[in-house]
C-alpha positions in Angstrom: 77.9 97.6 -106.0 75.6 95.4 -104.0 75.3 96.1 -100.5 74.6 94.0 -97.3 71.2 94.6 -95.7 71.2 95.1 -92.3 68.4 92.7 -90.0 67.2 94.3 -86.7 67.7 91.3 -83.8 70.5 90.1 -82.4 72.1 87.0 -84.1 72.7 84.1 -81.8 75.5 81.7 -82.0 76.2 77.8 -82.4 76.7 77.8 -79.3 73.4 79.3 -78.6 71.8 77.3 -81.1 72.8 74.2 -80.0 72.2 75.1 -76.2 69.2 76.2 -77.5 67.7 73.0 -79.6 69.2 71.1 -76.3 67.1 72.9 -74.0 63.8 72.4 -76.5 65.1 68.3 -76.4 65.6 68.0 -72.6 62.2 69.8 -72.5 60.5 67.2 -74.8 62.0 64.4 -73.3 61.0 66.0 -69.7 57.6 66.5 -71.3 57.2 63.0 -72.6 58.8 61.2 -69.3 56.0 63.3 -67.7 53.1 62.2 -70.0 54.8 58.4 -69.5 54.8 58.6 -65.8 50.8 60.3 -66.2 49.9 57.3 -68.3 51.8 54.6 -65.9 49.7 56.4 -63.0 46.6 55.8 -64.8 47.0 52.9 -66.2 47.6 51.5 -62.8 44.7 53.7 -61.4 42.3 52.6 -64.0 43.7 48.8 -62.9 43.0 50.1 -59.2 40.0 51.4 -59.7 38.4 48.5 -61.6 39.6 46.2 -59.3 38.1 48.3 -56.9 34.9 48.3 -58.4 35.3 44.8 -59.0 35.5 44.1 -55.1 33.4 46.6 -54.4 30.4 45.2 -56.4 31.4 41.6 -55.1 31.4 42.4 -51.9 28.3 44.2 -52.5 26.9 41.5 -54.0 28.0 39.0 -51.0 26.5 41.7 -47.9 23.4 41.4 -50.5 23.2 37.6 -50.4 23.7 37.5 -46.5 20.9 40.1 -46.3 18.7 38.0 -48.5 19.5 35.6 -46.2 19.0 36.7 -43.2 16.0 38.6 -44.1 14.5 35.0 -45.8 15.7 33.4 -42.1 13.6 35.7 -40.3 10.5 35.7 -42.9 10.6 31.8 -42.5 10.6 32.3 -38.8 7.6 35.0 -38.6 5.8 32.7 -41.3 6.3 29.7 -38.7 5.0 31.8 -35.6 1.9 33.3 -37.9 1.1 29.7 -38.5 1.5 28.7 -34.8 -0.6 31.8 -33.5 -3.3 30.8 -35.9 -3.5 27.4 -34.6 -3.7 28.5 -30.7 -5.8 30.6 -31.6 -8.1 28.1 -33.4 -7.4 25.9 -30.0 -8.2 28.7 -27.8 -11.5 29.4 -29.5 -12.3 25.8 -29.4 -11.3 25.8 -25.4 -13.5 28.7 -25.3 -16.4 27.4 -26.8 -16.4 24.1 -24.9 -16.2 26.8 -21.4 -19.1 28.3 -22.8 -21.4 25.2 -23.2 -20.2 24.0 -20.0 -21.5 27.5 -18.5 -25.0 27.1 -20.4 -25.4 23.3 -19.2 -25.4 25.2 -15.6 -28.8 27.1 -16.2 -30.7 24.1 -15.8 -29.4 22.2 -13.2 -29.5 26.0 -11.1 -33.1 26.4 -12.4 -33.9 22.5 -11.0 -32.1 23.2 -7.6 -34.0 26.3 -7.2 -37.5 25.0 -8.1 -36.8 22.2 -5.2 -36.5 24.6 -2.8 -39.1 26.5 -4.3 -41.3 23.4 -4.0 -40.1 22.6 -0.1 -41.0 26.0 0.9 -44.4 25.1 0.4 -44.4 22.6 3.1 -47.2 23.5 5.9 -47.2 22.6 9.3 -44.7 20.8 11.2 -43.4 19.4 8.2 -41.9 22.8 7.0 -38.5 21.5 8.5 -34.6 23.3 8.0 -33.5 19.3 7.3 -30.3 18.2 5.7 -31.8 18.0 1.9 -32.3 22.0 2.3 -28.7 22.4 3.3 -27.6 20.0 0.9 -29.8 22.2 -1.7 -28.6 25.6 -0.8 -25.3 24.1 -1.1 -25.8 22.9 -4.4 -27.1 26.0 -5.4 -23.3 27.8 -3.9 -21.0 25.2 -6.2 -23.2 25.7 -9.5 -23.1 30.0 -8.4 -19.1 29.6 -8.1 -18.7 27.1 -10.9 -20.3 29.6 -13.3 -18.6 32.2 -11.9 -14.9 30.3 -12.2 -16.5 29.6 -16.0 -17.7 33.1 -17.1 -14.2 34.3 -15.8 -11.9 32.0 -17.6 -14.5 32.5 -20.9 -13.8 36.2 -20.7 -10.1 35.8 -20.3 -9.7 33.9 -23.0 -11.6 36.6 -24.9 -9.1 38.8 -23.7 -6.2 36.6 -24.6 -7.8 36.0 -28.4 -7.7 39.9 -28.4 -3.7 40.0 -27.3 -3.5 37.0 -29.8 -4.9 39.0 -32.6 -2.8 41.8 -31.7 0.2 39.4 -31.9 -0.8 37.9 -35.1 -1.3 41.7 -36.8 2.4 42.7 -35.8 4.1 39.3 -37.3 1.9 39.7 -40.4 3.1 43.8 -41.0 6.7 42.7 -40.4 6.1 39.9 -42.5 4.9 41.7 -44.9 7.8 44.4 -45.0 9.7 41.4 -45.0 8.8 40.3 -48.2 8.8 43.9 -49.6 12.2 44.1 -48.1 13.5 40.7 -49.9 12.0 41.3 -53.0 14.1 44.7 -53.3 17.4 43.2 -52.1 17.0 40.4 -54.7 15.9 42.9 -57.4 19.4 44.4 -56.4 21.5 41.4 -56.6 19.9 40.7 -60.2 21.2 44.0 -61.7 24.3 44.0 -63.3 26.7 46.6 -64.8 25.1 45.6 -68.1 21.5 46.2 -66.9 19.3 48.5 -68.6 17.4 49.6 -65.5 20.9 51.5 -63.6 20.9 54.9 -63.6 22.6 57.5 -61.5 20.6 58.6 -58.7 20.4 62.0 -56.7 22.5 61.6 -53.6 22.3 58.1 -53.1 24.1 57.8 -50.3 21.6 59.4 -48.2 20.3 58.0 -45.0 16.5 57.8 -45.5 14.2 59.2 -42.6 13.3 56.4 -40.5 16.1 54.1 -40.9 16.9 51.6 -38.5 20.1 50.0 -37.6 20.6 46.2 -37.7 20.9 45.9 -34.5 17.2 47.6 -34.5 16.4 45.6 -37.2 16.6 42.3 -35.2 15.5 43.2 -31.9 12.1 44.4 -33.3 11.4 41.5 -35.6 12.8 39.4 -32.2 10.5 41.4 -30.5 7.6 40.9 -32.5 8.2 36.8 -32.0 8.9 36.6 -29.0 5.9 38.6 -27.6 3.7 36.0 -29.5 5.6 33.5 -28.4 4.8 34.7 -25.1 1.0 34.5 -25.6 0.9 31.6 -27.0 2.1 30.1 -23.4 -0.1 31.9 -21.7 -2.9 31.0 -24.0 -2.1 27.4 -23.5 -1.8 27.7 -19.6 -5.5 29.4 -20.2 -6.4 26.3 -21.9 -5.2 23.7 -19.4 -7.1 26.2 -16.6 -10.4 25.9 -18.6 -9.9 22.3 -18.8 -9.1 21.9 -15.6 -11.9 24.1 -14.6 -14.6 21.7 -16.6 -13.3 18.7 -15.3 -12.8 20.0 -11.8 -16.9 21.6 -11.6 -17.3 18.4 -13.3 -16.4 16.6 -10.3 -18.0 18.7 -7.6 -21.3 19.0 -9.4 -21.1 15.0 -9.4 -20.2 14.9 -6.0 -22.7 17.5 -4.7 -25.4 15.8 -6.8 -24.3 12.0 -4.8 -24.5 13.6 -1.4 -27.9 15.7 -2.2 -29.5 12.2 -3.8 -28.2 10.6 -0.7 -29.7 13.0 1.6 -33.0 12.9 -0.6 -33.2 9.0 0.1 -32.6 9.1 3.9 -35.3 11.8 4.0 -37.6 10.3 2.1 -37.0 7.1 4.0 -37.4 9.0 7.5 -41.1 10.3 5.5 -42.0 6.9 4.9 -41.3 5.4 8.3 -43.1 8.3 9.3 -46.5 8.0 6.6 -46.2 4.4 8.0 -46.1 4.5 11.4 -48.9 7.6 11.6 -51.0 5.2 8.9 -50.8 2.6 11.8 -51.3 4.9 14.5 -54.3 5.9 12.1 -55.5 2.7 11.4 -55.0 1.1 15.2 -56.8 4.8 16.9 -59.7 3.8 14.5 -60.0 0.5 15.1 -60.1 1.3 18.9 -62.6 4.5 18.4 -64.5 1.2 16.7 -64.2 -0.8 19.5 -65.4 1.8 22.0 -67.8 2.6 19.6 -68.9 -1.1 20.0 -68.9 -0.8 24.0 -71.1 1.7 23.8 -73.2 0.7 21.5 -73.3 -2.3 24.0 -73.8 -0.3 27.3 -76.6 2.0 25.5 -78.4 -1.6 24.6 -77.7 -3.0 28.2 -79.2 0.3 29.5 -82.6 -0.1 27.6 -82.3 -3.3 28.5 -82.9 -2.5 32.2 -85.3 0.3 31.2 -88.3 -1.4 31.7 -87.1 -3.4 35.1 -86.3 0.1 36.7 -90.1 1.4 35.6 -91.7 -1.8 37.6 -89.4 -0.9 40.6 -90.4 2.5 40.4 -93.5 2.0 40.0 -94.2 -0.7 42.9 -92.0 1.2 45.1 -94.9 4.7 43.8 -97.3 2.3 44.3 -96.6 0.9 47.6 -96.3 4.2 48.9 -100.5 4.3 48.8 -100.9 1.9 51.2 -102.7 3.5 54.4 -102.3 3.8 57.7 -100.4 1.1 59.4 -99.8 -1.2 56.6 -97.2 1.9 55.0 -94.6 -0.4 56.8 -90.8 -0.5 55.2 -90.4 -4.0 55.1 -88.3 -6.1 53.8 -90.2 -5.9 50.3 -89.3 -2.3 50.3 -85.5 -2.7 51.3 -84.9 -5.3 48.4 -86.7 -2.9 45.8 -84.6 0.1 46.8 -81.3 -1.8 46.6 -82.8 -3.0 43.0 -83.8 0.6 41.8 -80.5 1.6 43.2 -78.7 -0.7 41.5 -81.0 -0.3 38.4 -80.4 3.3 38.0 
């Protein structure tokens, strides 16, 4: 007879069973609600996301274009000043040049003035005289001295001023040229795409480099940098209007200094010639008097001879007379009227 073998375990029931194969379907069902929910979450996270990214990389794309253009604003601007500093420059150079030959055409009007009063030292006599045309000449000699002086002082400020210039000029042309390193990167960076070869993923690129600046940095230097040359391009022009003033006011007091000196030069040299003339008269009227005299003279010495040989026949009658002897040495009337003769003779 066949008997029953006996399984270790405990048998469960229907009622088990079924609680059981219940609990395994609410657990599925719990399971797959779960995965459904994990799926709705990212689905609508992947939506999120690439809309996210979308925006992102839009806005990205936008603060990219604004940089491009405010960077292309300012390269314009700095490229405009370069251009401006070049040309006040090339007018300040030109300013000085023209200061320089208007210093050099002062050597030899100095050199002129100075001869002349050289040349009028060497007067002699009375004639070595402090007149008018020596102050006039010394004068002279005080406006060309201050004129070059007022010259040689604007030339070497505007020396100076070409330095600062210069110094203007390299600072616009290294922030230019960051400038156009700078635009060239942002526009390489608005060209890449999602579908471009060249991205990569970078080690921490988020960092802040060393050096940064902020944009508020950013503009004051470039600002900076403009308005600095900006500032010495007025004062360079203000230089320029002083030089020009300068030349046209030495200009002026040469020309005027040179009218009153040639005006002294004429009264003096007419006082000399009323002078020469009136000693050439005086000259010419003493000689013809020392003539004259010379004439009377000449007339008296003949008149003398003249009444040589009348004087020797007083003398001699009266020498003669004086022989007669005795009595007969009378002082008549013969002898009276030959003395008043040899007296008047002699």
């Amino acid at each position: 007879m066949a008997t029953l073998s006996s399984k270790p375990g405990l048998k469960h029931s229907v009622t088990d069973w079924d609680a059981t194969n219940k609990l395994l379907s609410d657990i599925a069902e719990y399971r797959r609600k779960a995965s459904h929910d994990i799926c709705q979450e990212g689905r609508a996270l992947r939506n999120e996301t690439a809309n996210k990214a979308s925006w992102l990389e839009s806005d990205s794309n936008r603060r990219l274009s604004d940089r491009i253009h405010d960077i292309s604003h300012w390269k314009e601007l700095l490229e405009f000043c370069v251009q401006e500093v070049d040309r006040e420059m090339d007018a300040l150079t030109l300013s000085k040049e023209a200061a320089e030959r208007a210093l050099a055409s002062l050597t030899l009007p100095l050199e002129v003035t100075v001869d002349c009063l050289t040349m009028r030292e060497g007067r002699r006599g009375s004639e070595l005289v402090s007149d008018l045309v020596e102050a006039e000449l010394k004068k002279e000699v005080r406006v060309i001295d201050e004129a070059q002086h007022a010259l040689q002082q604007q030339i070497d400020q505007s020396f100076e001023e070409l330095c600062l210039l210069q110094e203007a000029r390299h600072q616009l042309t290294l922030d230019l040229q960051n400038k156009m390193e700078a635009l060239d990167a942002d526009m390489s960076c608005l060209s890449l795409t999602v579908t471009s070869s060249e991205i990569s993923l970078k080690p921490q690129p988020t960092r802040i480099p060393h050096g940064s600046s902020t944009p508020q940095q950013w503009v004051q230097f470039s600002h900076h940098n403009v308005t600095r040359a900006q500032q010495e391009m007025q004062a360079s022009q203000q230089l320029r209007e002083n030089i020009s003033t300068t030349r046209v006011q030495v200009q002026n007091e040469l020309e005027a200094q040179r009218t009153v000196l040639q005006f002294a030069l004429r009264k003096r040299t007419h006082n000399l010639e009323q002078a020469k003339d009136e000693l050439q008269w005086q000259l010419k009227t003493t000689k013809d008097q020392i003539m004259d005299m010379e004439e009377d003279i000449r007339g008296l010495e003949d008149d003398l001879q003249a009444k040589m040989s009348p004087l020797k026949l007083s003398h001699t009658r009266l020498e003669n007379r004086t022989k007669r002897p005795g009595m007969d040495l009378c002082w008549d009337e013969v002898d009276h009227n030959r003395e008043s003769r040899a007296a008047y003779r002699s």
